[in-house]
Residue, then its C-alpha position, 0 to 999 in steps of 0.5 A: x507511536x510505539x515500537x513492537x518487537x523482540x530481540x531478532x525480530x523486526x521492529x514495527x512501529x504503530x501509530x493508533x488514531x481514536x477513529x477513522x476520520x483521525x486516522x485518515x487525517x493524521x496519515x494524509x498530514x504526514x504524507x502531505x509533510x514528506x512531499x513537500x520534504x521531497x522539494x529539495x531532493x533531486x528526484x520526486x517522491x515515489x509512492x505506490x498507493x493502496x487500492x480496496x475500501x481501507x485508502x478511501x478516507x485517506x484519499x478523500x482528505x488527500x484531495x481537500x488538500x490536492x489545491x496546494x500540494x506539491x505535485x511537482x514533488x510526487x510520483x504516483x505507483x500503484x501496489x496492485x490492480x484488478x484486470x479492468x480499465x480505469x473506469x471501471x467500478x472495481x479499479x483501484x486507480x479509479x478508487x484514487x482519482x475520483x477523490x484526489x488524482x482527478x485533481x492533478x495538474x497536467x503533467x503529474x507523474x502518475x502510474x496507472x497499472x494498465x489493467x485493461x490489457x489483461x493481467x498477464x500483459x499489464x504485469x509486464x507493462x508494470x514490471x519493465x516500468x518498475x525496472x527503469x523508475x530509477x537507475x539505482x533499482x529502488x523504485x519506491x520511497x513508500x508503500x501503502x498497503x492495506x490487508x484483507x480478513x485472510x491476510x492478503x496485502x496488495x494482491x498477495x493471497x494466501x497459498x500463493x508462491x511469493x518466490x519470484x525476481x519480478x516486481x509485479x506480477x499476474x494473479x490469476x481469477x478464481x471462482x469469487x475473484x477477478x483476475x489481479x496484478x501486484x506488486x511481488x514479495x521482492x518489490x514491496x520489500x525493497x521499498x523504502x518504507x512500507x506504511x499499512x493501514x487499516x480499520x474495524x475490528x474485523x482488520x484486527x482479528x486479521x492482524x491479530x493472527x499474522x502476529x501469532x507466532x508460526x503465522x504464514x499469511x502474505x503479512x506475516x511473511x512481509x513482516x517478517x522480512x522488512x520494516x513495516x509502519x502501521x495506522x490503525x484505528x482503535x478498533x483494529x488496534x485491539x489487536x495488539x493488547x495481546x501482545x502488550x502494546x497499548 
C-alpha cells in the first residue's frame, strides 16, 4: 500500500495488484477477513456493493468462499442501480447474485435497490431504508465503488448537481443512458470507508485526469471530501507514475 497526498489534501491510500485476477483475490480476502472481525460487533457489517463490468472478478472469488462466510456478520447495500427488475440483464443486484448472493443463506440481509418501481419511487424506497439502517445515521461501514472513462462513481455523472440532503437519489435517462438511482454525494461521504476499484488502462487515463489539479468529475470531487482506498491493477495503476507514486 502507499499513501498519496500533500499537506491539506486527503490522503489516499493505493494498494496495486500485478493482474486482475490478484487483484480481485487480494480484495476478496481483506473483505472476507473484515466479516468475520464483524462477529464480535454487536451489529453486522454494512457494505454497499459496486455495480458495472469492474466487481465482476471480485464477486466471483466472493462466491468460491460464500460455503464458509459468516453470513451472520454482513449486511448487504447496493451504491446504485438501474431502473429494472432484478433479472434483468443490466441489473446490477443480478451482477452479484449469480456469482455470489445466490449462494445466501435464508435469512441474509441483503438490500436490493427495488429498481423495477422506476427510479423516482426506488430512490425513495432506498433513501427511507438508508435513513432507518441505524439509529446513529451511519448507514454504511464500506463502499465499493468503481468509476467510468468520465469519471462518474456509482451513478454520479458529470454536470450532475451533487447538492443534496438525501442519500439516494433518482438519475434521470438520457439518450445513450437508462434511467438510475444512486447513492448521493453525502451517503457515500458518510460511509466509514470507501474502498474503489478498478482495471485497464482505459481506468487509468480516467483516474489520471481526476487527480490533475482543478479536475471537477464525481471522483474528483468525492476525493476531495473524504478518505478513499484504491485497488488497482497494474494497468490502471500507471496512472499514478505522474504523481511519484510507484
Amino acid at each position: 500500500m502507499a499513501p498519496l497526498g500533500s499537506p491539506g489534501t486527503i490522503i489516499m491510500i493505493f494498494t496495486i495488484a500485478p493482474d486482475e485476477e490478484s487483484l480481485a483475490s487480494a480484495l476478496a480476502d481483506r473483505l472476507i477477513v473484515e466479516i468475520q472481525a464483524a462477529l464480535a460487533h454487536t451489529r453486522p457489517l454494512r457494505i454497499a456493493l459496486a455495480g458495472g463490468s469492474t466487481p465482476h472478478r471480485l464477486y466471483e472469488e466472493l462466491g468460491r468462499h460464500a460455503a464458509t462466510l459468516p453470513w451472520q456478520a454482513l449486511e448487504i447495500f447496493f451504491s446504485d442501480e438501474r431502473a429494472v427488475g432484478p433479472q434483468d440483464p443490466a441489473s446490477n443486484y443480478r451482477l452479484a447474485y449469480l456469482p455470489w448472493l445466490s449462494k445466501a443463506p435464508p435469512g441474509t440481509l441483503i438490500h436490493r435497490i427495488p429498481g423495477e418501481l422506476g427510479a423516482q419511487a426506488a430512490a425513495d424506497a432506498y433513501d427511507d431504508l438508508l435513513g432507518h439502517a441505524v439509529a446513529d445515521g451511519q448507514a454504511l461501514d464500506i463502499v465499493l465503488l468503481g468509476f467510468g472513462p468520465d469519471g462518474h462513481v456509482a451513478s454520479l455523472f458529470p454536470g450532475a448537481s451533487l447538492a443534496t440532503t438525501r442519500r439516494a437519489e433518482a438519475v434521470p435517462a438520457t439518450a445513450d443512458r437508462i434511467a438510475r438511482i444512486t447513492l448521493t454525494l453525502p451517503a457515500l461521504r458518510a460511509a466509514r470507508r470507501r474502498i474503489i476499484v478498478a482495471q485497464g488502462v482505459a481506468k487509468a487515463d480516467a483516474l489520471r485526469a481526476s487527480l490533475a489539479p482543478g479536475a471537477a468529475t464525481p471522483l474528483a470531487k468525492l476525493m476531495a471530501q473524504a478518505p478513499v482506498e484504491f485497488w488497482l491493477d497494474r494497468a490502471a495503476g500507471q496512472a499514478l507514475c505522474a504523481h511519484g507514486t510507484s
